[in-house]
C-alpha positions as CSV (number, residue, x, y, z in Angstrom):
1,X,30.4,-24.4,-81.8
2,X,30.8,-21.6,-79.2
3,X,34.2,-20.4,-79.2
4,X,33.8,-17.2,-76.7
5,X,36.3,-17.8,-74.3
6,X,34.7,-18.1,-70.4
7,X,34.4,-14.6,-68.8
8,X,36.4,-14.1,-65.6
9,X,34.9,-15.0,-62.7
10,X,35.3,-11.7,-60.1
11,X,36.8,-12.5,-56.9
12,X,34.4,-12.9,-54.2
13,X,34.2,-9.9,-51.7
14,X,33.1,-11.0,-48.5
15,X,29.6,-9.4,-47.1
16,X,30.4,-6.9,-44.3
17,X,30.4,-8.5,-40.7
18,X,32.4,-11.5,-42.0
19,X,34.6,-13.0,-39.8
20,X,35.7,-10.7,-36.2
21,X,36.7,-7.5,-36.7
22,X,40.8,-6.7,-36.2
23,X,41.9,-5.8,-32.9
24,X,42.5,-2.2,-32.7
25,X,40.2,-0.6,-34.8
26,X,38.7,1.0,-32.6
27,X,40.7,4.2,-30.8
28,X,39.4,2.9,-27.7
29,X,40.8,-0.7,-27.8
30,X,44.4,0.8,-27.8
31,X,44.2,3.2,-24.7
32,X,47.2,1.0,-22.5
33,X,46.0,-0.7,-19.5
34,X,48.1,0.3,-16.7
35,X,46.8,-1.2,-13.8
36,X,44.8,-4.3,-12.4
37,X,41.6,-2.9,-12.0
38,X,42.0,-1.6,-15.7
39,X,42.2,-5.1,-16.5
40,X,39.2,-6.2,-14.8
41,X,37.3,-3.1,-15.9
42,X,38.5,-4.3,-19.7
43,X,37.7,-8.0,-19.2
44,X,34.3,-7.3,-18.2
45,X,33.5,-4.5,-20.8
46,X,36.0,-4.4,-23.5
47,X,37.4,-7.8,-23.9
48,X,39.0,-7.2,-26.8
49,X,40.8,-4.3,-25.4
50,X,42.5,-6.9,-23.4
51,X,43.5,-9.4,-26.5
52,X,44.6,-6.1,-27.8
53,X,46.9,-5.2,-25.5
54,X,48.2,-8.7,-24.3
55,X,49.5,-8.4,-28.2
56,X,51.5,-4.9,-27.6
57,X,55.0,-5.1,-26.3
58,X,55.6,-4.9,-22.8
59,X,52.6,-7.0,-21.9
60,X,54.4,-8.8,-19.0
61,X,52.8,-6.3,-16.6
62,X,49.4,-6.6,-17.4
63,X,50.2,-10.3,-16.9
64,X,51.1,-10.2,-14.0
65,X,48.4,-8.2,-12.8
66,X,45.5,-10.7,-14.0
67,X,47.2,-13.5,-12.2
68,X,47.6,-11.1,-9.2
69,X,43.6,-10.0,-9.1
70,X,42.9,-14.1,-10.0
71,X,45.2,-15.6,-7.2
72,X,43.2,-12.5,-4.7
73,X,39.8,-13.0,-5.6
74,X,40.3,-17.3,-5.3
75,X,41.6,-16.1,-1.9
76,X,38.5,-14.8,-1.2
77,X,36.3,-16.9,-2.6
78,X,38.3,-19.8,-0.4
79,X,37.6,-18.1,2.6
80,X,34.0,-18.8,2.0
81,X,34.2,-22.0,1.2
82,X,36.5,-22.5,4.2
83,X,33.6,-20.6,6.1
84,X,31.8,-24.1,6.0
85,X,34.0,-25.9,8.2
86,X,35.8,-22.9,10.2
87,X,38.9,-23.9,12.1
88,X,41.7,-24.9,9.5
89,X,39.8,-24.4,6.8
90,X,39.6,-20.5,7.6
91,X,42.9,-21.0,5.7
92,X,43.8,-24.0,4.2
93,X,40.8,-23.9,1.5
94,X,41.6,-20.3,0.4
95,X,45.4,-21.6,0.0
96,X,44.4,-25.4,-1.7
97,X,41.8,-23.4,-3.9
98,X,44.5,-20.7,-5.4
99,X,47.6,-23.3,-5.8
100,X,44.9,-25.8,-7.5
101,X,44.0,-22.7,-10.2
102,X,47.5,-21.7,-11.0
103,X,48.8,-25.5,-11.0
104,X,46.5,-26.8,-13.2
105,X,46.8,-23.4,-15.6
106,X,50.6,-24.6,-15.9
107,X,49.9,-28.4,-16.2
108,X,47.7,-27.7,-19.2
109,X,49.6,-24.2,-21.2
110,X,51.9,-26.5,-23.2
111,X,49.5,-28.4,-24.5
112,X,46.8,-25.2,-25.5
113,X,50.1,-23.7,-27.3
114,X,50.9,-27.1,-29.0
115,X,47.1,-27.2,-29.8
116,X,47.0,-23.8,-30.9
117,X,50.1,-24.0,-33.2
118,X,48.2,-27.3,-35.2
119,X,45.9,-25.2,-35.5
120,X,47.6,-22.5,-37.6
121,X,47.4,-19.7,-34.8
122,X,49.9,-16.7,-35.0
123,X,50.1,-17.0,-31.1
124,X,53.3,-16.4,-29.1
125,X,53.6,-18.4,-26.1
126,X,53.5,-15.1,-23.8
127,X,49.9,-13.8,-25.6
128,X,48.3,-17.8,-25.1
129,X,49.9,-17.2,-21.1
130,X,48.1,-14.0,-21.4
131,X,45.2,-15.1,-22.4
132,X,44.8,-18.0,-20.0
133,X,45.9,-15.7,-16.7
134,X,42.5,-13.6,-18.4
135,X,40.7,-16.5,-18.5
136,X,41.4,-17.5,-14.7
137,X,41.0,-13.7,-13.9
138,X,37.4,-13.6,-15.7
139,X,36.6,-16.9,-13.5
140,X,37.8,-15.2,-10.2
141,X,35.6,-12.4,-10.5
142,X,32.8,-14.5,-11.1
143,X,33.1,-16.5,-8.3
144,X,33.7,-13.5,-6.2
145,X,30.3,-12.3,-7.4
146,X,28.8,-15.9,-6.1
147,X,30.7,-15.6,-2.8
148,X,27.6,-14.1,-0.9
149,X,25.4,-16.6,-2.3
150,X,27.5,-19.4,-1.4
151,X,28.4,-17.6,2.2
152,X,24.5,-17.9,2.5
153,X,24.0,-21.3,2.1
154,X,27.2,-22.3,4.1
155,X,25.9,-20.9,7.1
156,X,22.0,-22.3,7.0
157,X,23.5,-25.9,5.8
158,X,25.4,-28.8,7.1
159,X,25.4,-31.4,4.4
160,X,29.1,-31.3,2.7
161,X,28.0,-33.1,-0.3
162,X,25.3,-30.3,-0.9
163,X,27.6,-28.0,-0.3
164,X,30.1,-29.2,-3.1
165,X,27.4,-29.4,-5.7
166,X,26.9,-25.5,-4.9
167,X,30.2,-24.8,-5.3
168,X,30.7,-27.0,-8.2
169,X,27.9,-25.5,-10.2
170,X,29.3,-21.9,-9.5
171,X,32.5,-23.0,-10.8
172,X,31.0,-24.6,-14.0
173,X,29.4,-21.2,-14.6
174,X,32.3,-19.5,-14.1
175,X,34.4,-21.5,-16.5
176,X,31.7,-21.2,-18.9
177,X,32.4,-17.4,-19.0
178,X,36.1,-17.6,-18.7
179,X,35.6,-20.0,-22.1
180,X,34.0,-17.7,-24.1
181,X,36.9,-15.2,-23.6
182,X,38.9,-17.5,-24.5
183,X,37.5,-18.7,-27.5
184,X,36.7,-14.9,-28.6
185,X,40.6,-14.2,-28.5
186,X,41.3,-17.7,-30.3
187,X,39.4,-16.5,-33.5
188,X,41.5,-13.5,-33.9
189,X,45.0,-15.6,-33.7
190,X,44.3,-16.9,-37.4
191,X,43.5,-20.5,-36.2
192,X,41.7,-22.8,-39.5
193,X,40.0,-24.5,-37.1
194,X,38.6,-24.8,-33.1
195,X,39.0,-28.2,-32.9
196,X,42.6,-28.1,-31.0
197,X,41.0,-25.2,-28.6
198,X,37.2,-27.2,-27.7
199,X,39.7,-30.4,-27.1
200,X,42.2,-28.4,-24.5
201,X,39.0,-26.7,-22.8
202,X,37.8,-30.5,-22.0
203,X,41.2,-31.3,-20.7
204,X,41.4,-28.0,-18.8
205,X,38.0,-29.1,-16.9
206,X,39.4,-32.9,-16.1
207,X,42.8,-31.3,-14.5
208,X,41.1,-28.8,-12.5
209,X,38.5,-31.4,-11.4
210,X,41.3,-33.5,-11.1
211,X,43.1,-31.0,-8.4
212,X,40.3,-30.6,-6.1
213,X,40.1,-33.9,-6.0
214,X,44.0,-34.3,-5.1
215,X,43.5,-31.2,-2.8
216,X,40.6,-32.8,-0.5
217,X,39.1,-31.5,1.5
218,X,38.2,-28.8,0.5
219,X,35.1,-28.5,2.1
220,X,34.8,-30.6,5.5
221,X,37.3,-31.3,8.1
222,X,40.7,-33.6,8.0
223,X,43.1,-34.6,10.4
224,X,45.8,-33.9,7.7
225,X,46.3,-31.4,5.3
226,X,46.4,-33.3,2.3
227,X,45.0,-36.9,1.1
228,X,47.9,-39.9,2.2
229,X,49.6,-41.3,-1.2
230,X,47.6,-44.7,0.0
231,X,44.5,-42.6,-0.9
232,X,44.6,-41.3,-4.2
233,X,40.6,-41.3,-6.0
234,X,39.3,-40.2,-9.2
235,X,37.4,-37.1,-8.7
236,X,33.9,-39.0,-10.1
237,X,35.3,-41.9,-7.0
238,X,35.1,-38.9,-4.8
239,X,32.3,-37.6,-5.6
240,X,30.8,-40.7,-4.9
241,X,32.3,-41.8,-1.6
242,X,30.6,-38.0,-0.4
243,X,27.2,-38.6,-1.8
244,X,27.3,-41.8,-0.1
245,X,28.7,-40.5,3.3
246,X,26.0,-37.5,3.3
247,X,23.7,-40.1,2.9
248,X,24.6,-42.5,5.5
249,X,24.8,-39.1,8.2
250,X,21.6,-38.3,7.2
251,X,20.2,-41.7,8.1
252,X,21.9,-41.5,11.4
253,X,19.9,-38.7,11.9
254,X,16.3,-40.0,10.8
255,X,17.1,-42.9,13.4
């Protein structure tokens, strides 16, 4: 009979690359970001010189200045789509478009920081603010970078729905993007698992689909400014009653 006692198992070192890489290790992710277009320079080449510094005391500023460069470049980018229609829309689309992004950011914060906290994450409420205002400034540049597509194709078309798949598709990209950011920051926060995160992304999509739905028209002409309470539609119902009304206009115009 074997009486050696077992021999210790050693603790298991994990293999280098495993898991990200602390914020801050690097000298250059802790040079301060002073300024707006030293956050978009860091969002767009050193991201995690941005979760880095949304972490440091102080950070209000650099808040601030994402949702200032991501409520600038939505005006922008709502001047093109307003560029469609022309008259009103020169300014109510750049307006609908801006209020829709920071409305639906607050409808859905408490529930990414409720999410985030069952998920074990170390996040304060002011770095998951932070961290959204990136996300919406990442998305705003973007777009901006599609506005002279879009411009092109609002000038040489005149089918709305069309128009709105365009647009749609650009945002979808955008968001994409502004995702991955997000999802980059949410693995350094401690988090067990992404479940809570990939859940609050879906509902962060339905609300802001949602808004330009309740914000119609965003692209084609209204005698009023915003939908009647008498008309309230489901985005997928809107979407729908467009497809169809495109389609019946360009029958009237095979006749």
């Amino acid at each position: 009979m074997n009486m050696n006692p077992p021999l210790p198992v050693p603790p298991q070192i994990p293999p280098p690359g495993y898991g990200p890489r602390p914020l801050g290790d690097d000298p250059a992710e802790r040079v301060p970001i002073t300024n707006p277009i030293a956050a978009i320079e860091a969002i767009l080449r050193q991201p995690r010189r941005l979760m880095y510094s949304l972490r440091q005391p102080g950070a209000g500023g650099l808040i601030a200045g994402m949702l200032f460069v991501a409520v600038v470049c939505s005006l922008i980018y709502g001047v093109v789509v307003g560029s469609f229609s022309g008259h009103e829309q020169w300014w109510a689309a750049p307006v609908k478009i801006s209020v829709g992004l920071l409305i639906s950011t607050l409808i859905c914060l408490p529930s990414l920081y409720i999410f985030a906290c069952l998920s074990g994450s170390q996040a304060r409420l002011a770095e998951m603010f932070g961290l959204v205002a990136g996300l919406l400034m990442l998305m705003t540049l973007l777009l901006v970078g599609f506005a002279p597509v879009a411009w092109l194709f609002s000038q040489s078309t005149e089918h709305v729905a069309w128009m709105g798949a365009l647009h749609l598709l650009f945002w979808f990209v955008a968001t994409i993007f502004g995702v991955r950011f997000l999802n980059a920051a949410f693995a350094h926060s401690n988090a067990r698992s992404s479940a809570g995160l990939n859940t609050w992304i879906v509902i962060f999509m339905l609300v802001m689909l949602q808004m330009s739905a309740a914000l119609r028209p965003l692209i084609g002409r209204s005698e009023e400014f915003l939908p009647s309470a008498s008309e309230k539609k489901f985005f997928l119902s809107h979407w729908a009653d467009c497809m169809d009304a495109s389609y019946k206009h360009r029958s009237r115009g095979n006749d």
